[in-house]
C-alpha positions as a printed NumPy array, in Angstrom:
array([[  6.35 ,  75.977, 118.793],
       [  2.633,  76.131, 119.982],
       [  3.277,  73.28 , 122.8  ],
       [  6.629,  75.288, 123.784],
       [  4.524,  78.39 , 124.262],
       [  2.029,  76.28 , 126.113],
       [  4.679,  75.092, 128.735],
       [  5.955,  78.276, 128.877],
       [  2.582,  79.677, 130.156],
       [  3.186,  77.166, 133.322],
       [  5.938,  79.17 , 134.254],
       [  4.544,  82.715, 133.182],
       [  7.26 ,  83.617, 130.643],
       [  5.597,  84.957, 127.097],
       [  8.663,  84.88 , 124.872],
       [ 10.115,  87.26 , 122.289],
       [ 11.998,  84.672, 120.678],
       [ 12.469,  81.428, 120.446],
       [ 15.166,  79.383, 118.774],
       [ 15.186,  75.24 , 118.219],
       [ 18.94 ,  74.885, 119.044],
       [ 18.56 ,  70.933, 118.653],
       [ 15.524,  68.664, 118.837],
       [ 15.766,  68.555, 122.847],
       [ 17.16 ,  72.283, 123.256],
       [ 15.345,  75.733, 123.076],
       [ 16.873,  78.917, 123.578],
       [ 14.068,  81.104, 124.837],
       [ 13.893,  85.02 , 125.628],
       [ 11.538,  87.287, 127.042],
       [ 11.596,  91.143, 127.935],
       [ 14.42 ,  90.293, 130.883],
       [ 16.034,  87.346, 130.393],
       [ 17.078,  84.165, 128.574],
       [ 16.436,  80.752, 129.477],
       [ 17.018,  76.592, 128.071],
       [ 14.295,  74.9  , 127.621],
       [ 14.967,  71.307, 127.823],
       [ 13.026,  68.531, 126.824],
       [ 14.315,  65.831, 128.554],
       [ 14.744,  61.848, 128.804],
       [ 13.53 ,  61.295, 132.177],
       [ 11.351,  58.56 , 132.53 ],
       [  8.261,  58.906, 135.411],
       [ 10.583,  56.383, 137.902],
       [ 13.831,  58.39 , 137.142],
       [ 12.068,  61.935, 138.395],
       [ 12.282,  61.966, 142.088],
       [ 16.196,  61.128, 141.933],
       [ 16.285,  64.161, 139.678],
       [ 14.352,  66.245, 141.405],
       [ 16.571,  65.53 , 144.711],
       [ 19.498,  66.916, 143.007],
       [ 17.843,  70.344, 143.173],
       [ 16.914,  69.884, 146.805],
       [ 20.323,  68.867, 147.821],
       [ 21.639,  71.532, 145.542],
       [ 19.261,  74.226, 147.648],
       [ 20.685,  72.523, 150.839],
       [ 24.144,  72.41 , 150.543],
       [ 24.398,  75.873, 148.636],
       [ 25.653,  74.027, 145.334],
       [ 26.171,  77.095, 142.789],
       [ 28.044,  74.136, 140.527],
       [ 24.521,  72.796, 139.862],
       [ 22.42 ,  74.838, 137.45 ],
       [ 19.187,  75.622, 138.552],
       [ 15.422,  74.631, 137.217],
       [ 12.922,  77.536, 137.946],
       [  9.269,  76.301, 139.587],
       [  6.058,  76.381, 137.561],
       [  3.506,  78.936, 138.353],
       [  2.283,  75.309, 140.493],
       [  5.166,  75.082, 142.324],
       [  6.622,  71.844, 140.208],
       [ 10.469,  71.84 , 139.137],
       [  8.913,  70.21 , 135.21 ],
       [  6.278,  70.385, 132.891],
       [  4.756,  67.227, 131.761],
       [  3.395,  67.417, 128.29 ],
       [  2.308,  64.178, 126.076],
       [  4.407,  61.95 , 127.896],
       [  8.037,  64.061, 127.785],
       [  9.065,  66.096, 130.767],
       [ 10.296,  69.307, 130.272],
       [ 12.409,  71.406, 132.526],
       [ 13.269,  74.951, 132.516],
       [ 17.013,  76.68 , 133.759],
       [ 18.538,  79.991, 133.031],
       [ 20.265,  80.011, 129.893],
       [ 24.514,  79.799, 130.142],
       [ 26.615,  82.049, 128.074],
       [ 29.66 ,  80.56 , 126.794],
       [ 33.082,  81.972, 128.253],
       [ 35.807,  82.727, 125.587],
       [ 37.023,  78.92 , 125.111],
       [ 40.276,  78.445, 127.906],
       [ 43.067,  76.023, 127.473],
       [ 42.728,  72.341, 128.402],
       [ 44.754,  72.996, 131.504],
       [ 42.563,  75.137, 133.054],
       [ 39.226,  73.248, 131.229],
       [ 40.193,  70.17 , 133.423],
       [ 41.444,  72.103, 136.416],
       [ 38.212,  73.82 , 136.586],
       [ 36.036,  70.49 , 136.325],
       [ 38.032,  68.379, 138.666],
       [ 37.164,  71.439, 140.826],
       [ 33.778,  71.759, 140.602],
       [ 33.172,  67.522, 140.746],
       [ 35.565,  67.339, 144.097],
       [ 33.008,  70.29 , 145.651],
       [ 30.098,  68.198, 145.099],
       [ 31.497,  65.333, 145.678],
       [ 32.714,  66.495, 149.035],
       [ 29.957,  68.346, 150.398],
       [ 27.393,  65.921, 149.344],
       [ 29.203,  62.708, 151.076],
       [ 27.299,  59.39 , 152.723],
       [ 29.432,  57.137, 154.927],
       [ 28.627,  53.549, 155.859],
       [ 30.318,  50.874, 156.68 ],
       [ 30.156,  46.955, 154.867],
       [ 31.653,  44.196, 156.086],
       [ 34.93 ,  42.756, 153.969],
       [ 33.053,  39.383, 153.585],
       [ 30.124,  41.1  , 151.525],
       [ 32.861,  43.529, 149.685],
       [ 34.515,  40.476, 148.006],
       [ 31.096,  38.646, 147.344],
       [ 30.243,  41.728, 145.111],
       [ 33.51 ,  41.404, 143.492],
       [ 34.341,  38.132, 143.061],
       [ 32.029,  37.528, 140.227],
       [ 33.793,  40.229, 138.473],
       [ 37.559,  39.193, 140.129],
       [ 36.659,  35.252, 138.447],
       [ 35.301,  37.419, 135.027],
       [ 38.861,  39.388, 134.798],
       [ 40.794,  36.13 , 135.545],
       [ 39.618,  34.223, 132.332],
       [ 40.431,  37.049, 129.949],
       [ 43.795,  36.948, 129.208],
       [ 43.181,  33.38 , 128.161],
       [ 40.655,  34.504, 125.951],
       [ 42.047,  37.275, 124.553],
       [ 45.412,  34.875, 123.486],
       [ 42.647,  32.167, 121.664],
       [ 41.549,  35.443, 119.385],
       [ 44.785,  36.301, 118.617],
       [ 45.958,  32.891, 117.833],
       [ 42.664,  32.584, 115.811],
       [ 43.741,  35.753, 113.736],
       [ 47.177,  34.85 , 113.291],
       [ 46.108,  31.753, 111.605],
       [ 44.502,  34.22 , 108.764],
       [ 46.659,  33.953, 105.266],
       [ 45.556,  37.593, 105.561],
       [ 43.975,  39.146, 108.319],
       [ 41.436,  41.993, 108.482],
       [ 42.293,  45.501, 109.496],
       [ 40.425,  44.505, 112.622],
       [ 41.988,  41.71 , 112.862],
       [ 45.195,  43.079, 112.46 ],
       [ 44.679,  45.671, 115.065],
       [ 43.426,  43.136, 117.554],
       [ 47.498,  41.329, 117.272],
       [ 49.041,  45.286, 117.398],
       [ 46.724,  45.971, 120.677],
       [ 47.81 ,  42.121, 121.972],
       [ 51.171,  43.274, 124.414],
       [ 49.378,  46.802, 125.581],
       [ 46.269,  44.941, 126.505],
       [ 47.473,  42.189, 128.038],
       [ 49.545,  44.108, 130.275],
       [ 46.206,  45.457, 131.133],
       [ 44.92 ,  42.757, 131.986],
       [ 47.318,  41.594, 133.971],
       [ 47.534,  44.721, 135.976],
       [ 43.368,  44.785, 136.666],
       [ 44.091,  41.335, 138.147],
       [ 46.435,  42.466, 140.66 ],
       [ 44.595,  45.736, 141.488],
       [ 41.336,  43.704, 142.094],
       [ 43.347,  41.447, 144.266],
       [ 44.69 ,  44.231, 146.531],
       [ 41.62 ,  45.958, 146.24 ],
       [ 39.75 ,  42.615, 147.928],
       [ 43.263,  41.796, 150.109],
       [ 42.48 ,  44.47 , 153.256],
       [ 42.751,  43.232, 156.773],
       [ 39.993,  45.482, 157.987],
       [ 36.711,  43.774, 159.084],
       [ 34.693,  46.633, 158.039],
       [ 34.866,  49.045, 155.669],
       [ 33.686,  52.779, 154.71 ],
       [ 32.175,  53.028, 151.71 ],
       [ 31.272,  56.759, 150.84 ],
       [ 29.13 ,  57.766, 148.592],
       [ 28.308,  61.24 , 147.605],
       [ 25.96 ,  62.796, 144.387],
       [ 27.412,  61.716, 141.145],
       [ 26.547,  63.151, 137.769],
       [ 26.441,  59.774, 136.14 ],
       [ 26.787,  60.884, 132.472],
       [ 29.467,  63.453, 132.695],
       [ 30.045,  64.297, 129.145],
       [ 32.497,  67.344, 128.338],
       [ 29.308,  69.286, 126.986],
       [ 28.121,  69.044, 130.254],
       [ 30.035,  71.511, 131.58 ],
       [ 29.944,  74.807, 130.72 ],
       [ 32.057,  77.345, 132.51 ],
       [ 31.668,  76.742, 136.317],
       [ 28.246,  75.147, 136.188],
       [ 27.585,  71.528, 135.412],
       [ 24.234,  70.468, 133.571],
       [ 22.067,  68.206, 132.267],
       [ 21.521,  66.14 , 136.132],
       [ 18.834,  63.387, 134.81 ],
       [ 21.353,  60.478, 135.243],
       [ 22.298,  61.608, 138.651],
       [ 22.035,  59.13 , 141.581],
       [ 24.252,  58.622, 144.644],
       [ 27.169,  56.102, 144.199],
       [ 31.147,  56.477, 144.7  ],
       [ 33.189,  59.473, 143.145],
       [ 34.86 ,  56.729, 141.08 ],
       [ 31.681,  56.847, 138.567],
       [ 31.993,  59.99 , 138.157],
       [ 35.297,  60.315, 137.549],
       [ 35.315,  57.369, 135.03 ],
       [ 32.944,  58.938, 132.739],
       [ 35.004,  62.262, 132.449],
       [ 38.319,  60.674, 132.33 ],
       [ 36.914,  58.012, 129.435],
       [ 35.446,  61.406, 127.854],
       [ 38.507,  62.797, 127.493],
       [ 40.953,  59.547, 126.535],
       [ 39.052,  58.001, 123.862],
       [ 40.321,  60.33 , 121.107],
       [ 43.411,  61.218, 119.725],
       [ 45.746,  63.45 , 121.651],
       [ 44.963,  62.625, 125.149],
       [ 46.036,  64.811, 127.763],
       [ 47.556,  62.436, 129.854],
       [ 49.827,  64.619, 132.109],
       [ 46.571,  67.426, 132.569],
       [ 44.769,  65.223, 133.86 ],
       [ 46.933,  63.658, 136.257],
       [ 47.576,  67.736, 137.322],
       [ 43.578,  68.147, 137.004],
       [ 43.484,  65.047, 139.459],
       [ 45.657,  66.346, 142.219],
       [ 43.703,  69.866, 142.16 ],
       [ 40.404,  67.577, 142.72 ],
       [ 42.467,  65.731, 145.671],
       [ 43.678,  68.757, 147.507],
       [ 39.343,  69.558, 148.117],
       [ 38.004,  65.996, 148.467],
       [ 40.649,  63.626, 149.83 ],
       [ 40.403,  60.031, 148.49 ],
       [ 41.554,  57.45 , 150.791],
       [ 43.951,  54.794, 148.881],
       [ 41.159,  52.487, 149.183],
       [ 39.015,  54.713, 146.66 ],
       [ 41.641,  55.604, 144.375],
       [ 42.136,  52.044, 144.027],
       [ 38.64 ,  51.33 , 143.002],
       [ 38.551,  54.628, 140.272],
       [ 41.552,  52.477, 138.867],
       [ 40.13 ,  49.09 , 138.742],
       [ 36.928,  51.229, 136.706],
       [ 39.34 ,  52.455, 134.442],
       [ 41.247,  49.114, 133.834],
       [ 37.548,  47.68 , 133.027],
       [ 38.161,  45.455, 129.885],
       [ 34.5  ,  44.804, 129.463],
       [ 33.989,  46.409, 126.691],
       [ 37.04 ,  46.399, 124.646],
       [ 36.619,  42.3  , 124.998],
       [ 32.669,  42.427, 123.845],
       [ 33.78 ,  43.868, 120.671],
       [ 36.171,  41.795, 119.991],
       [ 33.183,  38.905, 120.409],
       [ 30.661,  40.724, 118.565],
       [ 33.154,  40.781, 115.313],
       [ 33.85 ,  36.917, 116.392],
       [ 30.504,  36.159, 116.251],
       [ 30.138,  38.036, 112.47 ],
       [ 27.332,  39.971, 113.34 ],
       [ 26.421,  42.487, 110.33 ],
       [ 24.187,  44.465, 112.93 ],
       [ 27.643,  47.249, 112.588],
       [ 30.267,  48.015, 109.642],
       [ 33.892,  47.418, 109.745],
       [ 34.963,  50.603, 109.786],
       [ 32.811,  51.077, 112.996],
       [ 34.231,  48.203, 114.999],
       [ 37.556,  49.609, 114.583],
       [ 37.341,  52.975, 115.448],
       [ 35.247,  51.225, 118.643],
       [ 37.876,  49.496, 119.224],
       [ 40.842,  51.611, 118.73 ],
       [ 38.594,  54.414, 121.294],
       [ 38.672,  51.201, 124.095],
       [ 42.353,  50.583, 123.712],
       [ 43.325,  54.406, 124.52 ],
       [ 41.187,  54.467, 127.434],
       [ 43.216,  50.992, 128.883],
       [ 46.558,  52.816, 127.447],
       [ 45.511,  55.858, 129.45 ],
       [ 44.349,  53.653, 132.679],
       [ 47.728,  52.072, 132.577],
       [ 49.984,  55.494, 132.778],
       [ 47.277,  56.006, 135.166],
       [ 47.726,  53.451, 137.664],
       [ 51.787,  54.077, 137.351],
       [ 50.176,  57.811, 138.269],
       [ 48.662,  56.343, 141.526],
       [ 51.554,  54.156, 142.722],
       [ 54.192,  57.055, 142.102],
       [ 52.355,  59.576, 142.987],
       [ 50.291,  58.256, 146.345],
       [ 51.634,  54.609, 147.248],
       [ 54.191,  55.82 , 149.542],
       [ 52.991,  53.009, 152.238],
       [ 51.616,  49.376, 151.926],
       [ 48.148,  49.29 , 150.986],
       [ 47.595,  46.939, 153.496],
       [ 49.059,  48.786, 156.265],
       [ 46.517,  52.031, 155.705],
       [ 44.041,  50.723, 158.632],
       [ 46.853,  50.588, 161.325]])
């Protein structure tokens, strides 16, 4: 508590209270106010990309970003043995709302920034499928390998629960695979020369605690890239558990299209991030190769989390092509 008073000195604010919510997290109040006190993760290389989220945030009039107060130097953190600390005001929780309107709300807030923070340029179609076809030739040789574990398995007398679940998972997730091969393919087959590529301020670690009310928090993973990052973090957030709400998100999506209009060429990429098999396929190796580094009980729940995010990014793609595909993706330049 003494080295939290100390950093609170840099910022003038001699507390009243002061509550360790979790080991990164204080809840501090003075005579007028409450504020979080965060310790955070930033390294020293990671702090000017987090300290140009609050500039842009200042710029473009982003109230969806919470902000950091100065020090009494003028500095947006505190650093103290190493850890950089940051100061914001502190949010109260609204009464808890449905998921309808949780989602809503979010896909709201992310198409804002996402839209008024945008960077255009354009790359050439030969460099676009040089960055891909690494990946395109690593999505190609999976369905092959995926069959040689499940033949493996099936040769069992009795086969493991993880085992077991790998055969179950077999028909959903090679249908995924399958269908990441042809969106990659489309994706790559554009007869444009030159392409736009926008990027605009992503969260990068959009986690549903993240967002509280109509603020988003916790910006020290931000960086610029496409909307597609963003959006696969919250979508995986919220389809790795049971009960996923498929059809609000779907409802949450078209609210975030109606303020930041993806092209089909983007929506096309946000699917091919949610069809990634990567890491349902590395567990599936790890258990291959018998490594004792996790338990059994952990590689299935690991892997039963991967295989409703590719259920989910299947209904999702059907989503896309109902929903948007009403022309030939091929055609959208002319």
């Amino acid at each position: 508590m003494e080295v939290v008073k100390d950093i609170l000195q840099a910022y003038r604010i001699f507390p009243t209270e002061i509550e360790k919510v979790t080991d990164r997290l204080y809840h501090i109040k003075d005579s007028r106010r409450d504020y979080a006190l965060k310790k955070s993760t930033l390294k020293q290389e990671d702090i000017a990309a987090w300290e140009h989220v609050y500039y842009v945030a200042n710029e473009k009039n982003l109230s969806e970003i919470v902000p950091v107060y100065l020090t009494k130097d003028g500095k947006l953190y505190e650093d103290v043995d190493g850890f950089v600390y940051y100061l914001s005001p502190w949010l109260l929780f609204a009464p808890r709302s449905s998921s309808e309107t949780s989602i809503e709300r979010t896909m709201g807030l992310l198409a804002h920034i996402h839209d008024r923070t945008q960077q255009s340029q354009r790359i050439s179609k030969s460099s676009l499928n040089k960055n891909f076809h690494t990946y395109q030739t690593f999505c190609e040789q999976l369905p092959n390998e995926l069959y040689s574990y499940v033949l493996r398995f099936e040769q069992q007398a009795y086969m493991s629960p993880f085992e077991l679940q790998v055969c179950t998972h077999y028909r959903d997730i090679e249908t995924a695979l399958n269908r990441i091969n042809g969106e990659v393919s489309e994706f790559l087959d554009q007869s444009e020369e030159e392409i736009t590529w926008n990027l605009s301020l992503c969260h990068g670690n959009l986690a549903l605690d993240h967002v509280l009310n109509n603020h988003i928090i916790n910006w020290e993973q931000a960086r610029y890239d496409h909307v597609a990052v963003d959006l696969t973090n919250y979508f995986h957030q919220l389809t790795g558990e049971y009960d996923q709400p498929n059809e609000l998100i779907m409802e949450g999506f078209k609210v975030y299209k109606r303020k930041y209009d993806l092209e089909m060429f983007d929506m096309k990429l946000l699917s091919i991030y949610l069809l990634n098999p990567a890491d349902y396929m590395t567990i599936i190796r790890d258990y291959v190769k018998s490594t004792k580094e996790k338990p059994l009980t952990y590689q299935v729940s690991a892997l039963q989390k991967q295989y409703r995010k590719l259920i989910f990014a299947l209904k999702w793609t059907d989503f896309i092509k109902e929903e948007y595909e009403t022309i030939n993706f091929d055609d959208l330049s002319n």
